[in-house]
N, C-alpha and C positions, 0 to 999 in steps of 0.2 A: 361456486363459492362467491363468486363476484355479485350475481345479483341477492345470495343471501345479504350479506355485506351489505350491499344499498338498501332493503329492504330495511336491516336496521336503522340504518339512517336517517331513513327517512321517518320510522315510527319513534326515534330520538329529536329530530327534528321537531317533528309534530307534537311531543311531550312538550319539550322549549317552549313549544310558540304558544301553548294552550298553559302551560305556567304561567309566561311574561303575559299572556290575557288577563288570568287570574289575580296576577301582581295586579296591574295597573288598574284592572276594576274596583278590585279591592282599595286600592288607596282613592281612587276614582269617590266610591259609594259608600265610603265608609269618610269623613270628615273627623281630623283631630281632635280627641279629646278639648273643651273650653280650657281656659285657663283663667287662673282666680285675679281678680284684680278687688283695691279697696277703693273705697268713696266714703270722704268727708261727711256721713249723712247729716250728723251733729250741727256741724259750722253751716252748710245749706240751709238749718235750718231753722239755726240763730240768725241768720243773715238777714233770711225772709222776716222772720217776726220783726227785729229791729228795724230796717226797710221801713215795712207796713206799720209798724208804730208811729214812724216817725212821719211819713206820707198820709195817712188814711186816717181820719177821727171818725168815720162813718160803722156804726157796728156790721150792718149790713155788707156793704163793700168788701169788709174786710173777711166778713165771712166769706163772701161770692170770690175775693183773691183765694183764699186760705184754701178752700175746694179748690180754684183751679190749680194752686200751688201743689196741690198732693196730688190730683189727677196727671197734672204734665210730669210731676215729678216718680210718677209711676209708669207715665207711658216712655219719656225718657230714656230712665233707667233702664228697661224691658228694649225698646228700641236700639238701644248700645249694646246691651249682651248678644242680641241676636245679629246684630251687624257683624260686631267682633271678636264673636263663639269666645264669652266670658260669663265668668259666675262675678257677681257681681255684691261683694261684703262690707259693713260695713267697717271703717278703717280701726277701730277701735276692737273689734274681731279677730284683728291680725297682727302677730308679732314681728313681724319681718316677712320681705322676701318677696311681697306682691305690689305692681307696680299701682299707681293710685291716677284715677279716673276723674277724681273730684274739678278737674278744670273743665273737663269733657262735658262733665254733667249739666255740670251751674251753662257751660257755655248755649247747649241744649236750650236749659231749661229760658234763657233770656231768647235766644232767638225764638222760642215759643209762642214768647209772651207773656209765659206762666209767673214771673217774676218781678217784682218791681224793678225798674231801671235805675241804676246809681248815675 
C-alpha cells in the first residue's frame, strides 16, 4: 500500500507541476488585453495649423509640413499603442474613464520633427 500511495503522488505531483507550466505559459504567451486611452486629436491639430499659419507663408512648405505632420502623426500614434498595448481614441469619443495620451503624443510628434517648434 505504501508504494501505491507514492505512486499517486507522484502522478499528483506531476499534474501540479504540468498545471503551474500551463499557468505560466499561458500568461507568459498570451499578453493582456490593450487598454483604451484618449488623445487630443482636435487641439494637435489646431495647434499645427495655427503654428504653421503663423511661421510658414510658403504654400508649398506648408504643404511638404502638413504631409509630414500626418505621416509622423500617424507613425506616432501607432508607435505608442504598440509600446504601451493601447487602443488609442480620439478624446472626444470618450465620456469618462480613460486616461489621455495627448502630452505623450504632441511630445512624440516634436521630438520627431514632424511639428513646428513653439
Amino acid at each position: 500500500m505504501g508504494s501505491a500511495l507514492l505512486g499517486e503522488l507522484k502522478t499528483v505531483a506531476v499534474a501540479l507541476l504540468a498545471a503551474l507550466v500551463v499557468v505560466l505559459g499561458h500568461a507568459h504567451f498570451n499578453p493582456p488585453p490593450p487598454t483604451m486611452v484618449k488623445v487630443g486629436l482636435k487641439g494637435l491639430v489646431e495647434g499645427f495649423v495655427l503654428d504653421t499659419a503663423k511661421s510658414v507663408k510658403d504654400e508649398h512648405e506648408v504643404a511638404a509640413r502638413t504631409e509630414a505632420f500626418i505621416q509622423g502623426l500617424n507613425t506616432e500614434v501607432n508607435r505608442i499603442a504598440d509600446t504601451y498595448n493601447v487602443i488609442i481614441v480620439p478624446k472626444e469619443a470618450v465620456m469618462a474613464g480613460a486616461p489621455d495620451v495627448t502630452g505623450l503624443v504632441e511630445q512624440a510628434l516634436r521630438e520627431g520633427s514632424y511639428a513646428p517648434r513653439r
